[in-house]
C-alpha positions as a Markdown table, in Angstrom:
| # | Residue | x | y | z |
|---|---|---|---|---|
| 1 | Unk | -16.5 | 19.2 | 65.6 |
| 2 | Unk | -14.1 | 21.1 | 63.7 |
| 3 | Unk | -15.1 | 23.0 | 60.7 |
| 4 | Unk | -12.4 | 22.6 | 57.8 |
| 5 | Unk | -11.4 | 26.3 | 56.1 |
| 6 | Unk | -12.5 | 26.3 | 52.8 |
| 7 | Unk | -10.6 | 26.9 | 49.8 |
| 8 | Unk | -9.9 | 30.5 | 48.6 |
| 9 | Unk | -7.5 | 31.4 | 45.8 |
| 10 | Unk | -5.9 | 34.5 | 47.4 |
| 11 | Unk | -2.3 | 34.4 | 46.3 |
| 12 | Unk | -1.9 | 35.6 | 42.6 |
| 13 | Unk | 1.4 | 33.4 | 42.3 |
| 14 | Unk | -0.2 | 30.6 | 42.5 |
| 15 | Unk | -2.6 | 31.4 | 39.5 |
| 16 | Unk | -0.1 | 32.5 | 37.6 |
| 17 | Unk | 2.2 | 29.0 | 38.3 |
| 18 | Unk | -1.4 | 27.3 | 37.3 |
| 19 | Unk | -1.8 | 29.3 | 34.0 |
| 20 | Unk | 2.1 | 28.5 | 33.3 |
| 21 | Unk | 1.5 | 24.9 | 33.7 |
| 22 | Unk | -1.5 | 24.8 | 31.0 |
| 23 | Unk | 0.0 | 26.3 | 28.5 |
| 24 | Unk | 3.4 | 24.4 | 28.8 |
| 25 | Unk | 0.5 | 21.4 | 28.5 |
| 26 | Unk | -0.7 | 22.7 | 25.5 |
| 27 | Unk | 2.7 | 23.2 | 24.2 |
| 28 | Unk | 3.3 | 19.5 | 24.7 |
| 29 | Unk | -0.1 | 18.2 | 22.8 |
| 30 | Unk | 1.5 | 20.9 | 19.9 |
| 31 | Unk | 4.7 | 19.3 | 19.9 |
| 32 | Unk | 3.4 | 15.6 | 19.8 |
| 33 | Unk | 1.0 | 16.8 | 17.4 |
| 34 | Unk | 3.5 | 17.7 | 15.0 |
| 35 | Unk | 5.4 | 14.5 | 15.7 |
| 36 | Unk | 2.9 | 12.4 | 15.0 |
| 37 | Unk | 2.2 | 14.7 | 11.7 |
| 38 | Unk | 5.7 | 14.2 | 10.7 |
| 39 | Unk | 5.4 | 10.1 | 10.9 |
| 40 | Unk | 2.4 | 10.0 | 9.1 |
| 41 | Unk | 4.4 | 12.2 | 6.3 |
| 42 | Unk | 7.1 | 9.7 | 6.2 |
| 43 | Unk | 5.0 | 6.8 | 6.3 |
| 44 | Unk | 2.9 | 8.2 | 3.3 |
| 45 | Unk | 5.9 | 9.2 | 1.6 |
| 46 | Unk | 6.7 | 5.3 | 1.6 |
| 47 | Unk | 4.1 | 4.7 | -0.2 |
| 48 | Unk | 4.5 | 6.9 | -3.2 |
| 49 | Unk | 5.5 | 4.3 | -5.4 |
| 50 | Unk | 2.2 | 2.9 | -5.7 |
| 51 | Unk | 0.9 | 6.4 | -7.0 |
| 52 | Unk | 2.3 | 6.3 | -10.7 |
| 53 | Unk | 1.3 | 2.5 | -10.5 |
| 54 | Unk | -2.3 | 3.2 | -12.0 |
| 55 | Unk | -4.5 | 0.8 | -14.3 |
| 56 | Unk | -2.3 | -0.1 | -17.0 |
| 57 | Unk | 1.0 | 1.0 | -15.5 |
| 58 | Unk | -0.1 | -1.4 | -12.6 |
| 59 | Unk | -0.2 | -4.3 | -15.0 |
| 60 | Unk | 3.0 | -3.8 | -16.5 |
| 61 | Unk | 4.6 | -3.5 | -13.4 |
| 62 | Unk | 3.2 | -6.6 | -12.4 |
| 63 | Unk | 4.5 | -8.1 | -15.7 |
| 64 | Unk | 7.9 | -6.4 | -15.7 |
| 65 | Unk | 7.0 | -5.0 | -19.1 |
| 66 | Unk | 7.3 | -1.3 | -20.6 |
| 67 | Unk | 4.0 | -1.0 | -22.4 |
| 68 | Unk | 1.0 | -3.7 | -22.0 |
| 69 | Unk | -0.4 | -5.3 | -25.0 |
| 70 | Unk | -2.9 | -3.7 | -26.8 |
| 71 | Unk | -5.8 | -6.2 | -26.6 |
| 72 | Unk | -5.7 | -6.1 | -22.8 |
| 73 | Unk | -9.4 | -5.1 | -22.1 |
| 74 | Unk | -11.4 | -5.2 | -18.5 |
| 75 | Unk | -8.6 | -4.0 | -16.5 |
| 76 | Unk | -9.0 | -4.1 | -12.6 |
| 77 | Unk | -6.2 | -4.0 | -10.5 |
| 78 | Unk | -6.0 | -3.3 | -6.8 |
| 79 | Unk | -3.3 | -2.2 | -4.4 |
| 80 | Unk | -2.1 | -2.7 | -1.2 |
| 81 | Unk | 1.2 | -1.3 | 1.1 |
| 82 | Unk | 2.0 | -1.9 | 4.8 |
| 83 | Unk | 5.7 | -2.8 | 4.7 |
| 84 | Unk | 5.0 | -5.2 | 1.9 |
| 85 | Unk | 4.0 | -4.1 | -1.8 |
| 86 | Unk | 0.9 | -6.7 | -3.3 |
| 87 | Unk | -0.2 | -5.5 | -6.7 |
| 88 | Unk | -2.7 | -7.9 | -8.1 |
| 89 | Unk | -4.9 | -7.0 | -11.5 |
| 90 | Unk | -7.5 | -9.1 | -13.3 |
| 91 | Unk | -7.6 | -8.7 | -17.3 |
| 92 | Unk | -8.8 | -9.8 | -20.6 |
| 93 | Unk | -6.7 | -10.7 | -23.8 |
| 94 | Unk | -6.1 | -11.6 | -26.8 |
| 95 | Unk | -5.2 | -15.1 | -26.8 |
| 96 | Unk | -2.4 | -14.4 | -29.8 |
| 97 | Unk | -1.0 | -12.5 | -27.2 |
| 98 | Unk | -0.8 | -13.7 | -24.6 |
| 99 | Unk | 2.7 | -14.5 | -25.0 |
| 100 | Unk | 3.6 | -10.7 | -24.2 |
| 101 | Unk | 2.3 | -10.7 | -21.5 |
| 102 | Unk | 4.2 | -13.8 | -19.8 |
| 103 | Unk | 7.5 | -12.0 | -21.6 |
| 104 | Unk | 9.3 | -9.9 | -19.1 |
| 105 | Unk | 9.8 | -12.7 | -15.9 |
| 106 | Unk | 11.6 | -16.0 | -16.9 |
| 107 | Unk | 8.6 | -18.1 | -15.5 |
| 108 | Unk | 10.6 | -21.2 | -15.1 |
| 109 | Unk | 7.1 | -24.1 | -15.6 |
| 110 | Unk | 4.0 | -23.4 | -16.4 |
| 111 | Unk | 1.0 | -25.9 | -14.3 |
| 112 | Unk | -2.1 | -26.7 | -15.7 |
| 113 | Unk | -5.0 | -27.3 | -13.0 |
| 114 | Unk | -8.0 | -28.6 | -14.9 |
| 115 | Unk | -9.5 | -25.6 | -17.2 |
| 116 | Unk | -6.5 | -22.8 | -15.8 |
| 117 | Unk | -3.3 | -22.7 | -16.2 |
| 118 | Unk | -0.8 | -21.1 | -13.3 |
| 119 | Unk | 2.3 | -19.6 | -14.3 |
| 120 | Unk | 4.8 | -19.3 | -11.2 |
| 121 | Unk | 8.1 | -17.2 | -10.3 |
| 122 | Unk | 10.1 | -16.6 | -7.0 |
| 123 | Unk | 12.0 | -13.2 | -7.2 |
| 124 | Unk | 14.4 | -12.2 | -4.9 |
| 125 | Unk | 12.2 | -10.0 | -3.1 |
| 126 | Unk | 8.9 | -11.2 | -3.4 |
| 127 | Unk | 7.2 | -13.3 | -6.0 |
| 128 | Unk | 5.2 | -13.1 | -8.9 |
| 129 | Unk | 2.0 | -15.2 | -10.5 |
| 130 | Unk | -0.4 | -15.7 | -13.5 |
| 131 | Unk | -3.2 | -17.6 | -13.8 |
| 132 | Unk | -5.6 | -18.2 | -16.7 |
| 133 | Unk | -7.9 | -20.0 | -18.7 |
| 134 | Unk | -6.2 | -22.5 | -20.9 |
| 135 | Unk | -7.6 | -20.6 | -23.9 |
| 136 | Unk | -5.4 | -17.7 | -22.4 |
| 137 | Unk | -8.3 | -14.9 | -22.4 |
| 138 | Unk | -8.5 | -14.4 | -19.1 |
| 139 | Unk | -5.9 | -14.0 | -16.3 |
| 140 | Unk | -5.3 | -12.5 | -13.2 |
| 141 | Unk | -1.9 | -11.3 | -12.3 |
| 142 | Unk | -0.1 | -10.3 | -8.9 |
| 143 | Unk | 3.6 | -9.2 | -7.6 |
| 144 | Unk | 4.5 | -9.5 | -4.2 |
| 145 | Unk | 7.5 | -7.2 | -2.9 |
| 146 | Unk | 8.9 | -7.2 | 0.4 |
């Protein structure tokens, strides 16, 4: 039987080739990490429109309005971005009202399914709805943007 000679690191060069090599690895992680840093900026920069967008200013840029009526009351809105913008807030109003708030879209029909009514309106990117009681006190509202 023949013994094998065991490993011995002897030669200097070749530590210093090895030390070389794992740093220039460590220089690689860097680089993709700041890459990858640098999409998730971007990406996060696309979704600054959504960051003025809060409570009322969510509603009336659902409603293509400058200000929201004044009785508006219970206010929740929620929203989401991927590619797509959905904006979608649940409210309370004045039924004298009302009116306002179905005043900046040209809803073309209005539907009425039982006690609710549902207000409709394809834009060119996206789409917009209402629905409500028929007493028009309660409605929940969402935009859809491409």
């Amino acid at each position: 039987m023949q013994r094998r000679p065991k490993a011995i690191r002897n030669n200097q060069a070749h530590d210093l080739l090895e030390f070389e090599g794992a740093s220039a690895g460590r220089e690689l992680k860097l680089r993709y990490g700041l890459i990858f840093l640098a999409g998730a900026a971007v990406f996060c920069e696309g979704l600054e429109p959504l960051g003025p967008h809060q409570g009322p200013d969510r509603l009336a840029f659902i409603l293509n309005i400058s200000q929201i009526p004044p009785s508006v009351r219970n206010l929740d809105c929620n929203a989401n971005a991927t590619t797509d913008v959905i904006v979608t807030c649940s409210f309370e109003i004045d039924p004298s009202e009302f009116d306002k708030v179905l005043s900046g879209w040209q809803f073309a029909d209005k539907e009425v399914l039982g006690k609710r009514a549902f207000y409709d309106l394809e834009a060119a990117d996206g789409y917009v709805w209402l629905m409500g009681n028929n007493e028009g006190t309660t409605v929940v509202a969402e935009r859809y943007e491409e």
